[in-house]
Structure formats: structure tokens, C-alpha cells
C-alpha positions in Angstrom: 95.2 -82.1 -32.0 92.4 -82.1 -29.2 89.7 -82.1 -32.0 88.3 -81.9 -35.5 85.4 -80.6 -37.7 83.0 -82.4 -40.2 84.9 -82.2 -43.6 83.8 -79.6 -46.5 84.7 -79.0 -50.0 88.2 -78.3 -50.5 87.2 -74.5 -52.8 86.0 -72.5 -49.7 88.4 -70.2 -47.7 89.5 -70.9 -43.9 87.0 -68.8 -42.3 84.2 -70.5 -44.1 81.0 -71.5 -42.2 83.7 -71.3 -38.8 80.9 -70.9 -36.3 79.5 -73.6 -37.2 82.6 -75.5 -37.6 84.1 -73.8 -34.2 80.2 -75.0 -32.1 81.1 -78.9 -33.0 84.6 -78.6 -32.3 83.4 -76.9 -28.8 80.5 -79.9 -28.5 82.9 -82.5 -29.3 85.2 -81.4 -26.6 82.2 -80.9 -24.3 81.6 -84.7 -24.5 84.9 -85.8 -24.0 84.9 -83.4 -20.6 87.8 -81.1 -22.1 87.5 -77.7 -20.6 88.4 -75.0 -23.6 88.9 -72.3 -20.9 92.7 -71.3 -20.7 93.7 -73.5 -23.9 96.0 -71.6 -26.5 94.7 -71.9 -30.0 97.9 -71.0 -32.9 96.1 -70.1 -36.2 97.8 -68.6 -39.4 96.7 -64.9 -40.9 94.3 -67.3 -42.8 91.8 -66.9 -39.4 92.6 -63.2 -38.4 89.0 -62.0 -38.3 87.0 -60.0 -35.6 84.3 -63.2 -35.7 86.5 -65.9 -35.1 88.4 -64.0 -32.4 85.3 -63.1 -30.4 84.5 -66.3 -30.5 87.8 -67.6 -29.1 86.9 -65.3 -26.3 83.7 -65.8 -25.5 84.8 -69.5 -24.4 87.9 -68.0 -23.1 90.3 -69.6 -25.7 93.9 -67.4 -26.1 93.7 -67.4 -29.5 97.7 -66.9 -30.8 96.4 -65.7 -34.1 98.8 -64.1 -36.8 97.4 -61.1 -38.2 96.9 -60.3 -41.7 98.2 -57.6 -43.2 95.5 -57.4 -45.7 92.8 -56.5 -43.1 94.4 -53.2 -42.7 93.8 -52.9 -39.0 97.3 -53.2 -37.6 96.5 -50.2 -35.0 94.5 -52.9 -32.3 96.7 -54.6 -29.7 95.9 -57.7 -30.2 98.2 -60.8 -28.2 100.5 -62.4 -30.1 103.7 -64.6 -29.3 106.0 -65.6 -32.0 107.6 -68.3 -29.8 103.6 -70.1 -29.6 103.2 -69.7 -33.1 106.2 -71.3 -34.0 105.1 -74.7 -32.4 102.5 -75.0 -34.7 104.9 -77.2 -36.9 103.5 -79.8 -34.2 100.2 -79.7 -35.6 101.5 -79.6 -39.7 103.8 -82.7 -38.7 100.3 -84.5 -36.9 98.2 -82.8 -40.2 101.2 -85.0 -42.2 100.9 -87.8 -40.0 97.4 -87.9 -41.1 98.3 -87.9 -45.1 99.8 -91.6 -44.8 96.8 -93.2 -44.1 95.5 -93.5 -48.1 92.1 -94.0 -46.9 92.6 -90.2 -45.7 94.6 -88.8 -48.0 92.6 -89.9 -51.2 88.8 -89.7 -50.2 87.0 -92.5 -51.2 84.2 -92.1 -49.1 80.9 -91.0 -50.0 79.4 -90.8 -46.3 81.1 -88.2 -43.8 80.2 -90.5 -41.4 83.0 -93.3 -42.6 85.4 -90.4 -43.3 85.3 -89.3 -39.5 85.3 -92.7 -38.4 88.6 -93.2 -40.4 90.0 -90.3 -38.5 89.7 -91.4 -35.2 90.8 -94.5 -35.9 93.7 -92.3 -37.1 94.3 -90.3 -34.4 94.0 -93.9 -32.2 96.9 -95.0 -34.3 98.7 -92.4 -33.6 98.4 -91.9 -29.8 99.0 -96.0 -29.5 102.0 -95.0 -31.5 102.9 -92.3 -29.5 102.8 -93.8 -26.3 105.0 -96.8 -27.8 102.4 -99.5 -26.5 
């Protein structure tokens, strides 16, 4: 997990408001000096859409996107590797990682501001757990 978006109700779709969501993702990896070009994003058929692709290439992201068969157009070539997508279980085992922190998992907070604090003091958590210091 390199980065994450300002929260939003839980009754919109994956592809909701996702420029806006993708440009802070981008500016939060800007700060940190993380170059996107080259990275590989995996995303489930939930993000298969021409908007969020273009996008991913404009700042030259691979996006590893499944495709939906419900948007009917099967016909582009469009890159795909099953072997990438697989590994996204890393990011569902870090997403579950995330769920045993109760301050997280049961949102208490009325400010986003405290609920993205709580997150990276998360994801510090984790990393320090990670490294085994």
C-alpha cells in the first residue's frame, strides 16, 4: 500500500468521484517523492472503465485491471496478467491488517482529519511490525 484516499460514504460504487480520489492519491505520493511512472496498479472488474484507465496512463501507471464483462467491450486488447492480479491478496491481507485496529474498523470519528491520522499511524504500525524492530 504506497497510498490512500480521503474516506467517503460506504453507498457509492468503486469508480465514484475516482479522479478526484486518483489526483490526492497522485499528490500524496508527489510529497513523499514516489515516482508513479512504471508502478503496476492490480484493480478488480469493479475499476474497468475507459476514465480510470486513461488516467493510469496519462501518469504512466500499468494498470493490471480485470475487465468486466458487463461493459460489453471485450474486442480492445487491453494488458492483462493473471499471475499480477493474483498478488493482490497482498493488498486484501494489508486491507485486513487494517480491520484490527477498532478505531478503524468501527468509525467513531466525526473529523476525516482524525480518521486519516488513525491510518497512518496504522500503516506505521505495520511497517515497524514488518521490519521486526
Amino acid at each position: 500500500m504506497l497510498s490512500m484516499g480521503k474516506p467517503i460514504s460506504g453507498e457509492h460504487h468503486d469508480l465514484y468521484n475516482i479522479e478526484d480520489t486518483l489526483e490526492e492519491i497522485f499528490g500524496l505520493l508527489d510529497d513523499a517523492d514516489i515516482k508513479c511512472k512504471g508502478l503496476f496498479l492490480n484493480a478488480d472488474s469493479g475499476f474497468d472503465s475507459k476514465k480510470f484507465r486513461d488516467m493510469l496512463d496519462k501518469k504512466e501507471i500499468i494498470g493490471n485491471i480485470k475487465e468486466n464483462p458487463r461493459n460489453g467491450d471485450t474486442k480492445n486488447e487491453k494488458y492483462f496478467d493473471n499471475e499480477l492480479y493474483k498478488r493482490r491478496f497482498k493488498i486484501e491481507k494489508a486491507n485486513a491488517w487494517l480491520d484490527s485496529f477498532k478505531a478503524l474498523l468501527i468509525r467513531f470519528e466525526t473529523l476525516n482529519l482524525t480518521w486519516v491520522n488513525l491510518h497512518y499511524l496504522a500503516f506505521s504500525i505495520l511497517f515497524l511490525r514488518k521490519i521486526k524492530v
